[in-house]
N, C-alpha and C positions, 0 to 999 in steps of 0.2 A: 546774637549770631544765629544766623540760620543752620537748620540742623537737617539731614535728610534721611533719619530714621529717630524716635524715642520710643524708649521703654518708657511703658506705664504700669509703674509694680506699689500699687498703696500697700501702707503697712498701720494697722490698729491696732491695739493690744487694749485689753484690759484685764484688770485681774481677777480672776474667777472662774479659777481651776483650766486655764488653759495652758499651765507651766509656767515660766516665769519671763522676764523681760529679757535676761541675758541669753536665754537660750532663742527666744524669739530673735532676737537680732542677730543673734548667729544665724540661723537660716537665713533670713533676708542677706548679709553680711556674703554666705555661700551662693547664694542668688545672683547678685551681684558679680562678684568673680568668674560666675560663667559665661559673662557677656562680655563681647571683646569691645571697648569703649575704645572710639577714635575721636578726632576732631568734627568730624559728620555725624557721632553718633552721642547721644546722651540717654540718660534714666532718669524720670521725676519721678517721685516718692511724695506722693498726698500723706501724712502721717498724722498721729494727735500724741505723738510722743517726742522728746528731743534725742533726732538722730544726728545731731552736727559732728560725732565723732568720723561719721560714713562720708562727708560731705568734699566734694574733689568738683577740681573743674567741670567736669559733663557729667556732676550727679544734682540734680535741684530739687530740694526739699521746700514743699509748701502744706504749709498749715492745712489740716482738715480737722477745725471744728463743728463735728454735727451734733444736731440736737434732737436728734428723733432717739426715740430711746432704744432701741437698735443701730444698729452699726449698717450702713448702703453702701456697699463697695460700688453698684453704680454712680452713686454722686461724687465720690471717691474720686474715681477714673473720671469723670466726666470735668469734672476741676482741672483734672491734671492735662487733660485733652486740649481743654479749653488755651490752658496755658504754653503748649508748644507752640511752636512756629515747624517741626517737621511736615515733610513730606507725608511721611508713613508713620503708623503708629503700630508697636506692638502691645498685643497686651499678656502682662504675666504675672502672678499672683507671685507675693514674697516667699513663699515655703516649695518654688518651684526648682529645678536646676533644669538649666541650660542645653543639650547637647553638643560637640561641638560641629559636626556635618550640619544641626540646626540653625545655628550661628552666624557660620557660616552663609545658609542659604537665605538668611533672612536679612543677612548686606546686600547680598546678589539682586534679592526681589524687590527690593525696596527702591532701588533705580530703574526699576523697569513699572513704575503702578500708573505713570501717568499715560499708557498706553489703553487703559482701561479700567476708571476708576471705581465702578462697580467690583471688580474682581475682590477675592480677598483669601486668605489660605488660612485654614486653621489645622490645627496639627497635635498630634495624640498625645497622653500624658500617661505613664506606667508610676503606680502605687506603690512604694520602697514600703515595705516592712519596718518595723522599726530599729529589728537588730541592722537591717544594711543600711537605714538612714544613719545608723552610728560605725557604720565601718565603711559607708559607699564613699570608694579611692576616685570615679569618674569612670569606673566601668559601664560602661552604657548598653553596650555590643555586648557582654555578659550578665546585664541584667533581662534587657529585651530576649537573648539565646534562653536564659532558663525559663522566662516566662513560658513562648511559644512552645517550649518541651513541656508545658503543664506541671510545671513543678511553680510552687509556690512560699519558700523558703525565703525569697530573694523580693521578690514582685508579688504583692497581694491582688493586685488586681488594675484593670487598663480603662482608658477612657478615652475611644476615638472624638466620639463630639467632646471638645473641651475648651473652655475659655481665650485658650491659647490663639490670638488673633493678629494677626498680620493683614493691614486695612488701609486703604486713603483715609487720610485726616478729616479733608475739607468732605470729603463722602460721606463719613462716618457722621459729623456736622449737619449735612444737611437732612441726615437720616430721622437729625432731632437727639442723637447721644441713647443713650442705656434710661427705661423707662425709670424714673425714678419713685415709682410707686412700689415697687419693689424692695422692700425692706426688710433688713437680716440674710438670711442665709438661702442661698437659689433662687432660680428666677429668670433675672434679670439680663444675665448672658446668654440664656438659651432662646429668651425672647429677643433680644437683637441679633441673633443666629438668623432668626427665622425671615427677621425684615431683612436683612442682608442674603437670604436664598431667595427672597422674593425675587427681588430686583437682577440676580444672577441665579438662574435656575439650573439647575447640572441636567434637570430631566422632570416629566409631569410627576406631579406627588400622589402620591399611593394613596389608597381610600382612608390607611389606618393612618394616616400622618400626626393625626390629632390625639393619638394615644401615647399618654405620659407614663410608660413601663419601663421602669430599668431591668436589666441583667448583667447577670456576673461575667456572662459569655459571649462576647461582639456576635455571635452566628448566632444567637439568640435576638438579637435585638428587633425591635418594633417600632412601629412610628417614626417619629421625625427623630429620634439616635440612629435611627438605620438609614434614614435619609442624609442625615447632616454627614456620616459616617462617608457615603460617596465621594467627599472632600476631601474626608484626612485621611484615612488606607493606605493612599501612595507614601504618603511622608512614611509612615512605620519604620517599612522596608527598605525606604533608603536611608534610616538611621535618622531622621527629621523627627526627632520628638522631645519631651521632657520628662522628667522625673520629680514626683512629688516627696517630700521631707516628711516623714509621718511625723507626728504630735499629738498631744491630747486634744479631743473635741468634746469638752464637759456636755452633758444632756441638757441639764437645765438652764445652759446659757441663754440669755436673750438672743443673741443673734441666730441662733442654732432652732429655737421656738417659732422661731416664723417662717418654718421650712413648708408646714402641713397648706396654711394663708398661700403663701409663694407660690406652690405649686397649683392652686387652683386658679389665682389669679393667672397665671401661664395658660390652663387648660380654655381658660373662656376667654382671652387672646387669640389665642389660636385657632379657637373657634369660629371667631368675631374679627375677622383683621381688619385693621385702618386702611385707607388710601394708600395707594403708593406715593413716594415723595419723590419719585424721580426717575430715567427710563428703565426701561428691563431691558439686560442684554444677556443673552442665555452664554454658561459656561459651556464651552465643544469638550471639555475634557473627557465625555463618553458618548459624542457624538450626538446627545438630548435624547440617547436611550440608558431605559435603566437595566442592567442586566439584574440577573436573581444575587440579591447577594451574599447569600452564602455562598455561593458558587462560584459566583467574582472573587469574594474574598478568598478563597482556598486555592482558584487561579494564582492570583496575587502574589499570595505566599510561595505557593512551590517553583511559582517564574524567579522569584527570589533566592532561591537551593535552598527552601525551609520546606520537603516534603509532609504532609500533613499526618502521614504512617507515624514519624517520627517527633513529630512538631505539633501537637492537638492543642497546642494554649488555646488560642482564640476559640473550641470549639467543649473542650473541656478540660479537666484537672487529669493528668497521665494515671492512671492505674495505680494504685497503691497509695496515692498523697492524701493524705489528711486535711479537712477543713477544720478546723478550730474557731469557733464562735464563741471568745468570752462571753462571759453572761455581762457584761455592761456595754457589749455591740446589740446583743437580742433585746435587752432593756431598753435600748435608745432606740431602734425600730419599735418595739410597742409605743414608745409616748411619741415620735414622730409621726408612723405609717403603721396605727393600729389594723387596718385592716389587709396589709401587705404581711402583717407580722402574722396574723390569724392564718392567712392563706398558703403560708408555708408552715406551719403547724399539721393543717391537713396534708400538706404534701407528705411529710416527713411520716407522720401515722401511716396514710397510704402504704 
């Protein structure tokens, strides 16, 4: 049966300090639940585990055995891609939840893609802590409020450029799929970000685009997060996003070890890009100018009734709140981004 939306949410597990199975399938299990499943709409699930308990009319589970000794959530997705017949595909990781204004607008958009199949929305993802990933009831509207008030109790922290993709199928296909060179952990979705802004450009890219810097603070951001960011912003504020399930992420997992490789493979991609595979039709959503964006963003907000006086999330932690850095979040930046770990060391001296 033909379908005119799937989710594509793979799920791998293995054991090795990353919690156990049953809690793993709880998240996905909660994932799940967030999506409002019709006869138009389905979820395939690439897995290397037996989830036939989750298994319903419009959920289809297909085998993913890989043999790389890392775990490719590209090839993952790209299996599961391969195997719909929708129109539209979303894409969302198992430990995500849903919003429902999200939900919502990703039925809406998904009948509307064949007007312009280059198009694509991707949309923000807020960090639940791990006391609210064990108590979050579907407050969403009160996790995103304390966030933007720089309180950090609720929401650890936000991710405007984020995996979270709403795409044509047959687009995404002729794109050539998610590089599968890209193995373990990151990469691979910021790289197909990038060929999917090629071919729909919001605006000409800044000198620094090529710079792979993260920050804590969206009004911080560099490079192509602050480019891609020009995308997802809108969604925020109209309650368009998702929320991730904290969990443990062991240091010395394989998957997690091939983050340092990933990211350089990215950086001489993006340095180097391929041919286009197909036309370029520029996105009008800011008219093919870029405004400054921190200043866009702080518009944004307080056009929203989130004055920034009152509202600094996006810009920093509100006065008085405390960061807490266990020593096994600073331990896993030294063995991933020794020299990102160095360079806040001096800051902190400073």
């Amino acid at each position: 049966m033909a379908r005119n939306l799937s989710f594509i949410t793979p799920f791998h597990f293995e054991q090795s300090g990353r919690g156990n199975l049953k809690n793993a399938i709880q998240r996905l299990r909660t994932c799940i639940q967030s999506v409002c499943l019709n006869s138009n709409v389905e979820i395939l699930i690439p897995a290397n585990c037996d989830l036939s308990l989750l298994k319903r009319a419009n959920i289809r589970l297909i085998e993913d055995n890989q043999f790389n000794s890392a775990y490719s959530p590209g090839f993952a997705r790209d299996q599961a891609i391969k195997a719909s017949q929708a129109q539209s595909i979303f894409l969302m990781d198992a430990d995500l939840i849903c919003s429902p204004f999200l939900n919502e607008h990703l039925h809406k958009c998904s009948y509307n893609q064949n007007q312009c199949t280059n198009s694509f929305e991707m949309y923000p993802c807020l960090y639940l802590t791990k006391q609210e990933t064990e108590r979050f009831d579907g407050d969403f509207q009160g996790c995103l409020e304390s966030f933007l008030r720089g309180e950090n109790h609720r929401v650890e922290g936000i991710a405007l450029a984020s995996s979270c993709l709403l795409l044509n199928r047959e687009w995404f296909l002729q794109l050539g799929g998610f590089d599968e060179r890209f193995v373990g952990h990151g990469g691979e979705d910021l790289e197909l970000i990038d060929r999917l802004c090629q071919h729909y450009p919001i605006g000409p890219r800044p000198a620094d685009y090529g710079r792979n810097i993260k920050a804590q603070y969206p009004g911080d951001y560099q490079g192509f997060r602050r480019y891609f960011s020009y995308y997802a912003l809108p969604h925020l504020f109209a309650g368009r996003f998702l929320v991730h399930q904290w969990h443990p992420r062991p240091l010395t997992h394989p998957y997690h070890k091939r983050r340092a490789g990933n990211d350089a493979l990215l950086e001489q991609m993006l340095a180097n890009p391929g041919p286009l595979k197909g036309p370029v039709i520029p996105c009008n959503d800011l008219n093919g100018e870029l405004p400054d964006f921190r200043e866009w963003m702080i518009r944004l907000q307080e056009e929203a009734g989130y004055p920034i006086s009152e509202y600094p999330g996006l810009l920093c932690w509100k006065d008085g709140v405390t960061v807490k850095r266990p020593l096994w979040r600073k331990m896993r930046k030294l063995y991933l981004n020794p020299k990102a770990f160095f360079k806040d060391m001096v800051k902190t001296k400073s």
